[in-house]
C-alpha positions in Angstrom: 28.7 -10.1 -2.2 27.9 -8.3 0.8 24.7 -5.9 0.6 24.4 -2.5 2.1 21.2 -1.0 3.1 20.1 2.1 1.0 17.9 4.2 3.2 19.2 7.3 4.6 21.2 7.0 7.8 21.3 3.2 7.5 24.7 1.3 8.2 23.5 -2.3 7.9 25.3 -4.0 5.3 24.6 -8.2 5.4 28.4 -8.6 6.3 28.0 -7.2 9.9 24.6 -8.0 10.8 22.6 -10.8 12.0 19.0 -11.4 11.6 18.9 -8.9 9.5 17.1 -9.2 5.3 17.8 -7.3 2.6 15.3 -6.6 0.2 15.3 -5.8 -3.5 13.5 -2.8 -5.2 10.3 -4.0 -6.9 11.2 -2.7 -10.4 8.4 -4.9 -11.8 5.9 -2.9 -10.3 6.5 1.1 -11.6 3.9 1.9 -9.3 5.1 0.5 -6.1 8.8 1.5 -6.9 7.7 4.9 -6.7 6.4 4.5 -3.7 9.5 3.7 -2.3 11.8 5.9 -3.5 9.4 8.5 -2.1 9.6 7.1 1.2 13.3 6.4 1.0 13.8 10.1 0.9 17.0 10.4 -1.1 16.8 13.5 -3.8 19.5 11.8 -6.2 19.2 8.3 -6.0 18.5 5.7 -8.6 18.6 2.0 -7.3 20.0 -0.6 -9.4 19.5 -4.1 -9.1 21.8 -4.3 -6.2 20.4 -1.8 -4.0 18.5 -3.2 -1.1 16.9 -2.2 1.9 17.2 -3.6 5.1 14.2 -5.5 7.2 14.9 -2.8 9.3 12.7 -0.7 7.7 9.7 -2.6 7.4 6.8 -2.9 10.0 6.6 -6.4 11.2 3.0 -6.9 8.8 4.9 -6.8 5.8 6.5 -9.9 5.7 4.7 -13.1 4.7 4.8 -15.9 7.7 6.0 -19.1 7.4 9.3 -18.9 5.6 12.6 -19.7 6.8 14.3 -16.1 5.7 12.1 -12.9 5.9 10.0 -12.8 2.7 8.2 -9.3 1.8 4.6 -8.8 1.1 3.9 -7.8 -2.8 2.6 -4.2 -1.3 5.0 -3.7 1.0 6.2 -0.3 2.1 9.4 0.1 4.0 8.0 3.1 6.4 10.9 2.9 9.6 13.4 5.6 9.2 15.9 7.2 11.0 15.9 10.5 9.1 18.8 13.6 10.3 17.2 16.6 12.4 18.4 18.8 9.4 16.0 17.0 6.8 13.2 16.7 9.3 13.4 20.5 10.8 13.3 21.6 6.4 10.6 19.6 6.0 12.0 18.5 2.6 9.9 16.6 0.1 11.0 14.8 -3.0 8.9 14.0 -5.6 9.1 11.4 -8.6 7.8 11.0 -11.6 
């Protein structure tokens, strides 16, 4: 099954990339799955459990060392976008509760 990155403005999907992780969203933790829809940006989106998001978006401290494929931290934030100028300029802000 090939995955596809959810963040906004993201095209990796694990069929064309390399070197490249995809990451589910931490539904066991309702605290730290808020966090990330918040920084995911996206007004109308609810992940399933076959959203992902890509390595891409995660600062090199969040993984774990030592494992053969990229393994997240427990608290990890993904915090490396690529947001459009329109979204930026607005300033928009979503909140979830």
């Amino acid at each position: 099954m090939t995955k596809f990155c959810s963040a906004v403005n993201c095209s990796n999907r694990s069929n064309r990339t390399v070197n490249i992780s995809y990451h589910r969203f931490p539904f066991r933790n309702k605290e730290l799955l808020k966090k990330w829809l918040v920084k995911l940006w996206r007004k109308s989106f609810t992940p399933t459990v076959n959203s992902y998001v890509c390595s891409v978006h995660f600062e090199a401290d969040s993984f774990l060392q030592g494992y053969q494929c990229k393994k997240l931290k427990e608290d990890a934030l993904p915090t490396i976008f690529n947001f459009p100028d329109h979204l930026i300029k607005v300033g928009i802000v979503f909140q979830y509760s």
